[in-house]
C-alpha positions in Angstrom: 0.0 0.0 0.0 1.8 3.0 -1.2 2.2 5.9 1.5 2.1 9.6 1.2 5.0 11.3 0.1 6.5 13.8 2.3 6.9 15.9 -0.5 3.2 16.3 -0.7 2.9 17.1 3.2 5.2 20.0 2.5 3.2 20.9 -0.9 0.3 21.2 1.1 1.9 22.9 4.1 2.7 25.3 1.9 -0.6 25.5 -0.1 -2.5 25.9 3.4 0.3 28.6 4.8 -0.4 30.8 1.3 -3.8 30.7 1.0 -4.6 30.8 5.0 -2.0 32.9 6.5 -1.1 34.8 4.0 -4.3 35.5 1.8 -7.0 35.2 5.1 -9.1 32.3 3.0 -11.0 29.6 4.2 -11.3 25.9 3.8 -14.3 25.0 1.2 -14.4 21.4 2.4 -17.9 22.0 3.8 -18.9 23.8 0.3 -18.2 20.5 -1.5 -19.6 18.1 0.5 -23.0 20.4 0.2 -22.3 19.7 -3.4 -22.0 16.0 -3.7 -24.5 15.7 -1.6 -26.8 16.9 -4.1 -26.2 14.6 -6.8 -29.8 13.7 -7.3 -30.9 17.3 -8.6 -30.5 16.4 -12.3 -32.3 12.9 -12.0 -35.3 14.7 -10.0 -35.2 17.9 -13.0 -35.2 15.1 -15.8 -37.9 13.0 -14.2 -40.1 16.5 -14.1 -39.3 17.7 -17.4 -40.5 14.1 -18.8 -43.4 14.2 -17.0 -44.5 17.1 -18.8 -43.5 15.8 -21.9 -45.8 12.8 -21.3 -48.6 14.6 -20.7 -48.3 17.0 -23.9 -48.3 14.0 -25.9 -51.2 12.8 -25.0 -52.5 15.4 -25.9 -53.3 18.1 -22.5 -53.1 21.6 -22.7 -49.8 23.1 -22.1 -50.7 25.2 -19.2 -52.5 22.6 -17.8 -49.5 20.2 -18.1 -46.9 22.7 -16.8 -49.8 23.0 -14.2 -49.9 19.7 -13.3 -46.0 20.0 -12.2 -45.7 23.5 -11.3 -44.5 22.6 -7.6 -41.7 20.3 -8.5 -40.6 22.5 -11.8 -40.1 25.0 -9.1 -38.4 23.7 -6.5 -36.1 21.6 -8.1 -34.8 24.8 -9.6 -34.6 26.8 -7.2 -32.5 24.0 -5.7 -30.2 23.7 -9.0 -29.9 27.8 -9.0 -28.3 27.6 -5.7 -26.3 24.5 -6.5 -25.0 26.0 -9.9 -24.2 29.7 -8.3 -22.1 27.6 -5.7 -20.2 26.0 -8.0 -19.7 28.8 -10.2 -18.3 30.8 -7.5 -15.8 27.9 -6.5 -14.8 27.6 -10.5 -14.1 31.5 -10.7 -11.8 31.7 -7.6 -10.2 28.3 -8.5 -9.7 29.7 -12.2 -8.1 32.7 -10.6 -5.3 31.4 -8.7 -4.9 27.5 -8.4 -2.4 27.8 -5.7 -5.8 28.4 -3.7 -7.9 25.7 -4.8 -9.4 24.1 -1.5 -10.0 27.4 -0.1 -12.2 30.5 -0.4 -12.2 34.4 0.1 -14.0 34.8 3.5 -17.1 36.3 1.4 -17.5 33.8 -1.1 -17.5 31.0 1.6 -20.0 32.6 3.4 -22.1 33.5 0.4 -21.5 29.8 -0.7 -22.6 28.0 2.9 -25.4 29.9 3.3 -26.8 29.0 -0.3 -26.1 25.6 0.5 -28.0 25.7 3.3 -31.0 26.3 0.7 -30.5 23.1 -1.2 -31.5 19.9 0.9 -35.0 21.4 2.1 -36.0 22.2 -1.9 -34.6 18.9 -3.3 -36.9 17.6 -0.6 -40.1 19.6 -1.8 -39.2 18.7 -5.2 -39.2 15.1 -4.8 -42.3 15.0 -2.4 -44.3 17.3 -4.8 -42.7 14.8 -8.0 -44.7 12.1 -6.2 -47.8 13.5 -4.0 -50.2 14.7 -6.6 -51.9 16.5 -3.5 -48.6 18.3 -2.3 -49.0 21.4 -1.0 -45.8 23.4 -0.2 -45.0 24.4 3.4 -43.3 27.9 2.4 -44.7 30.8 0.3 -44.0 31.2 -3.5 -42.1 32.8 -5.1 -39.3 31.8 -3.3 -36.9 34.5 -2.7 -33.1 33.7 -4.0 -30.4 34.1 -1.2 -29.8 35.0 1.6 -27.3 37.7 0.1 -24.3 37.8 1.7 -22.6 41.0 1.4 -18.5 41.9 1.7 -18.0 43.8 4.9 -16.2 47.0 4.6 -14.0 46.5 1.5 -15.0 45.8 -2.1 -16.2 42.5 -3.3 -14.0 40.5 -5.2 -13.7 40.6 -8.9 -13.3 36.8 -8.5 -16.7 36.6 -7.0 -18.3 38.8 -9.1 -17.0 36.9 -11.8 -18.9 33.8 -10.7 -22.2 35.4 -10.0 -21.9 36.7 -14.2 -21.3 33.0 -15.0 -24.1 31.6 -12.6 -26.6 34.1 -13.6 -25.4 33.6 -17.4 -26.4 30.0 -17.2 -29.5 30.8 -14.5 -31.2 32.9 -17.7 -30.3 29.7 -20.2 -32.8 28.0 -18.4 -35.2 30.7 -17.8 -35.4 31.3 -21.6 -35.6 27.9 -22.4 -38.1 27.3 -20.5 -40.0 30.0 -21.3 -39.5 29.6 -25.0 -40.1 26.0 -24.5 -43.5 26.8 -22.9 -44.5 29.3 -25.5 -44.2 26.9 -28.6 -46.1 25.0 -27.0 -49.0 27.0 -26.4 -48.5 28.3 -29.7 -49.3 24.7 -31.1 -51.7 24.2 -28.5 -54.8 21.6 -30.0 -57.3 23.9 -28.6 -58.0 27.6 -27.9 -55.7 29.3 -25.9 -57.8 31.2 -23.5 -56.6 35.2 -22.9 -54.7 34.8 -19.9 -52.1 32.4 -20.9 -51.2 34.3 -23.7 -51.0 37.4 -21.8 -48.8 35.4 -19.0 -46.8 34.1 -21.7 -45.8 37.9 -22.6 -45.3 38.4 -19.3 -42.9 36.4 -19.4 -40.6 37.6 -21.8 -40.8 41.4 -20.7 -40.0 40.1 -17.0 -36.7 38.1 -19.0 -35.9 41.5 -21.1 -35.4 43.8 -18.0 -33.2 41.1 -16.3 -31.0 40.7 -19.7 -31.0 44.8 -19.5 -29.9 44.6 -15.2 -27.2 41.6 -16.3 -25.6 43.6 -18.8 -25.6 46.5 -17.0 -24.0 44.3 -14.1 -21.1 42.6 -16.3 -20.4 46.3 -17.6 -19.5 47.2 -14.2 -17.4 44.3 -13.4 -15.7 44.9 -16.6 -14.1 48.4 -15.5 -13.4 46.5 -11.8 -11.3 43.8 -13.5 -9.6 46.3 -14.8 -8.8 48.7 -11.8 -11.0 51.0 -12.8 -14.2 51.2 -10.0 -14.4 52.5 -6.6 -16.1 50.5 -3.8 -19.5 52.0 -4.3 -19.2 50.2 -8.2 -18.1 47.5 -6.9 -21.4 47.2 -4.7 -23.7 48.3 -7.9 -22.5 45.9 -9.7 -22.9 43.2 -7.1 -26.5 44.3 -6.9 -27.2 44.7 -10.2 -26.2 41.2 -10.8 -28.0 40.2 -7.8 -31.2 41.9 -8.9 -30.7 39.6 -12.6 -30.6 36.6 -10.7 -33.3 37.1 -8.5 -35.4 37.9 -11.8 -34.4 34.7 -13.6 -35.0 32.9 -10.6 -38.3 34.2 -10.1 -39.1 32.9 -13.6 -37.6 29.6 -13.4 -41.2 29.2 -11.0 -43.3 31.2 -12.5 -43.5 29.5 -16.0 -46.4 27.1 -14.2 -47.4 29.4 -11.8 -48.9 32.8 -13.5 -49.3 34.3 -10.4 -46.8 34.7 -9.0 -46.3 37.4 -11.8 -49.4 39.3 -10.8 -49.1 42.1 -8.8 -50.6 42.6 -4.9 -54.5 44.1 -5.4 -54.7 47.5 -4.0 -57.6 47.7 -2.1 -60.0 50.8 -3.5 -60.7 53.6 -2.1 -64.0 52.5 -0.8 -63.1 49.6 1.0 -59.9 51.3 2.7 -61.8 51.7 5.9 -62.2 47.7 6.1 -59.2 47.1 5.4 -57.7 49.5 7.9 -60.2 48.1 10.5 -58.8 44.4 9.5 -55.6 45.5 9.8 -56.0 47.2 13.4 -57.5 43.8 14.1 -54.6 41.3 13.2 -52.2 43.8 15.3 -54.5 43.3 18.2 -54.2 39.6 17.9 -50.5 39.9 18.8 -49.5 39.2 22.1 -46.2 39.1 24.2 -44.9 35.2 24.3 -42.6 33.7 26.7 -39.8 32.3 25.5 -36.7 30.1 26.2 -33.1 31.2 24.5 -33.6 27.7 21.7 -36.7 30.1 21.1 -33.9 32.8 19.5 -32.7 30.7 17.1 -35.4 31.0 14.3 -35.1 34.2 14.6 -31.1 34.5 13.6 -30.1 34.4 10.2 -29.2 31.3 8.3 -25.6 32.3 8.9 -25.5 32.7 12.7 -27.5 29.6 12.6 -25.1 27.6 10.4 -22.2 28.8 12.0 -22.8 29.6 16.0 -25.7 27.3 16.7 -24.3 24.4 18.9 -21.2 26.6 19.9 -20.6 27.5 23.5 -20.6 31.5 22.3 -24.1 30.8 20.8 -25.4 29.2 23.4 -24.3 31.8 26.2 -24.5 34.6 23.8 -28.5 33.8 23.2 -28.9 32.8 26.9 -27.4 36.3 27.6 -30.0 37.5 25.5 -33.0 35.9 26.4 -32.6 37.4 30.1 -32.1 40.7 28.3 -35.6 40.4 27.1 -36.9 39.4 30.5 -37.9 35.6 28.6 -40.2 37.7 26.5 -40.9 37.8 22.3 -42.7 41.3 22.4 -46.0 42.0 20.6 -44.0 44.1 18.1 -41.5 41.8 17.2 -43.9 39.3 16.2 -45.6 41.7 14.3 -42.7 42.9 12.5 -41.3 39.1 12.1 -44.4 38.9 10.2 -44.9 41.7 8.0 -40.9 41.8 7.0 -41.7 37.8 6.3 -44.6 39.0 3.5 -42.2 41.9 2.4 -39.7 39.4 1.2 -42.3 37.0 -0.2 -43.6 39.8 -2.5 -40.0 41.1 -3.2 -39.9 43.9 -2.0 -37.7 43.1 0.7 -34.6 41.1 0.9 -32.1 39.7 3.4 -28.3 41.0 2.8 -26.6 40.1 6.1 -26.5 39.0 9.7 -26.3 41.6 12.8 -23.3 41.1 14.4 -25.0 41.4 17.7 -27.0 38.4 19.4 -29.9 37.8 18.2 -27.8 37.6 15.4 -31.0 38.8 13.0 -31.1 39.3 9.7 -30.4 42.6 8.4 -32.8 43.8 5.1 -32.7 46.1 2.4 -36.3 47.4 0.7 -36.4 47.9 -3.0 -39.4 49.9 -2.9 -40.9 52.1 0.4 -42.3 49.9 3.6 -44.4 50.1 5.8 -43.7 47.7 8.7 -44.7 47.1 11.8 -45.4 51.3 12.0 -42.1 52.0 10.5 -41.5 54.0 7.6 -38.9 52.5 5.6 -37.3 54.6 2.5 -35.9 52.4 -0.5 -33.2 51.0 -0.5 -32.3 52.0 3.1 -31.2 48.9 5.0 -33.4 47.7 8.3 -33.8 45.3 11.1 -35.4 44.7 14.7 -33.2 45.7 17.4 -34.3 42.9 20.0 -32.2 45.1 23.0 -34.4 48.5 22.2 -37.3 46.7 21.0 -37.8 48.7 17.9 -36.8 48.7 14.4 -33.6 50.3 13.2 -33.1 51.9 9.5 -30.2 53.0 7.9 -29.0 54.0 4.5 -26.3 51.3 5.6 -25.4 49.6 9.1 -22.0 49.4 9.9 -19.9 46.1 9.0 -18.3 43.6 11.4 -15.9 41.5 10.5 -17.0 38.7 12.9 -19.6 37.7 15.8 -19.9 40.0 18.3 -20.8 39.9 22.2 -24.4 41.2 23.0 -24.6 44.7 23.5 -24.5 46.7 26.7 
């Protein structure tokens, strides 16, 4: 049995001291076993796509037979989008400098764990909805794409940016295929196609056209920083401007079956704001303060601090810390605005772009269009989140960055 070389041991004690010590990366072991993990995705995404196939053979409507599959065409999706923007942003960092292969910029691995954390629980919905022709999904639709991760107090690097332009690249592939692919076929449909589809199938296409237009304008961006040539603040627009194209495609990678989750929210008329103020005044009443044990904070960190602290002796005493801070009690207000921010990021209009440093560790949110929640007024594209010590919620054009975990506040 042939033995290890001791030339290798120094190989890699070298590889390890360059990219740890001297370049501040992480190990991606954890990223890759999230990866093989998910093997099955492309078995579970061929069995669905045949499955419509069948059934436009024999003959059913296309929108019923995208219909018929719209939960597991969506979920198993989402799950490959996460899986493929993961991989993409290992291949772009390994591509970059393969002395560092095994290990990751601090922001990619974060970016890339908490993504991963998003894959097992779609698979699973995918699968279950594949074979429960009653399946009904335990989450709302459209499913939001992230959490975001953001870089902390420096600019994100071109080597990450890189691999969300060839993630979100490949991401629209499938959204246009798909939606071309649907289109043909109601365009050959054996019967009448009624008014709506046709109007969801334009839809569609205008949704795909301003994501092209925000991709572009994203790989512009990163264009002028791989050459030296932005400033942190472009650096961050082009982040988000890729971010936004992703999200988009994303969005339509589940809304090809599922037309409404293109439709806008209702706004209630004039006449019937009264009601719906009165209804409103009515589901805030129904809140009420809860008692609550520190296991009770968890849900309420992000998928980060969960991932990461959860199980630690600093997040168990931190959130023990700061359950006696709260006197063992989930305010009134805090549900309320758990709720509302929940709906927010349901409809899009909110989204999740970090973790507080501070324990509860909460998720810290950016609105792409003006709030209102839990009484706030939030402008857009000002960051927010619930300060759990002063029991109120906190808005900024943007928070201050941490470059780790942090104590609960005095």
């Amino acid at each position: 049995m042939p033995a290890k070389g001791f030339l290798g041991e120094v190989r890699e004690a070298v590889r390890h001291f360059y990219a740890v010590d001297m370049r501040h990366e992480v190990s991606d072991a954890n990223i890759r076993g999230y990866l093989r993990a998910a093997s099955q995705i492309e078995d579970v995404w061929q069995q669905v796509d045949e499955r419509i196939a069948a059934a436009l053979a024999q003959g059913t409507p296309p929108w019923d037979a995208y219909g018929r599959m719209r939960y597991a065409l969506a979920f198993i999706r989402t799950a490959r989008t996460h899986q493929i923007f993961v991989r993409e942003l290992l291949a772009a960092d390994a591509a970059f400098d393969p002395a560092t292969v095994g290990y990751l910029p601090p922001i990619t691995y974060d970016q890339c764990n908490a993504l991963c954390h998003q894959i097992h629980p779609d698979l699973q919905r995918a699968v279950a909805a594949l074979n429960d022709p009653q399946f009904t999904p335990d989450v709302a639709l459209p499913l939001p794409f992230g959490p975001h991760i953001e870089a902390e107090d420096e600019a994100c690097p071109v080597t990450h940016l890189q691999g969300m332009i060839a993630a979100a690249r490949e991401v629209r592939e499938w959204a246009a295929g798909l939606i071309a692919q649907y289109g043909t076929a109601v365009a050959h449909a054996a019967v009448p196609v009624p008014p709506e589809v046709s109007a969801h199938v334009t839809a569609l296409n205008a949704r795909l056209a301003e994501a092209d237009s925000a991709l572009r304008f994203g790989v512009d961006l990163v264009g002028q920083a791989s050459r030296g040539e932005a400033t942190v603040e472009l650096h961050e627009q082009a982040e988000d401007s890729l971010w936004d194209a992703l999200e988009t495609f994303f969005l339509l990678n589940q809304a090809v079956a599922m037309p409404e989750l293109l439709r806008p929210p209702v706004e209630p008329s004039p006449s019937s704001a009264n009601t719906s103020q009165k209804g409103a005044t009515r589901r805030r009443r129904n809140y009420r303060d809860r008692h609550i044990r520190p296991d009770d904070l968890w849900p309420i960190a992000a998928p980060a601090a969960r991932s990461q602290l959860r199980g630690t002796e600093f997040g168990g005493d931190e959130m023990a810390e700061m359950c006696e801070k709260m006197g063992g009690i989930l305010s009134a207000g805090a549900q309320q605005y758990l709720d509302e921010v929940a709906a927010a990021v349901s409809r899009g209009d909110a989204y999740m772009i970090a973790a507080m440093a501070n324990c509860p560790f909460e998720p810290l949110y950016r609105a792409r269009r003006p709030l209102e929640i839990a009484g706030a007024t939030i402008p857009t594209s000002h960051e927010f989140h619930w300060n759990f010590h002063r029991g109120h919620i906190e808005t900024a054009s943007r928070f201050g960055r941490a470059q780790d975990w942090m104590e609960c506040e005095e």
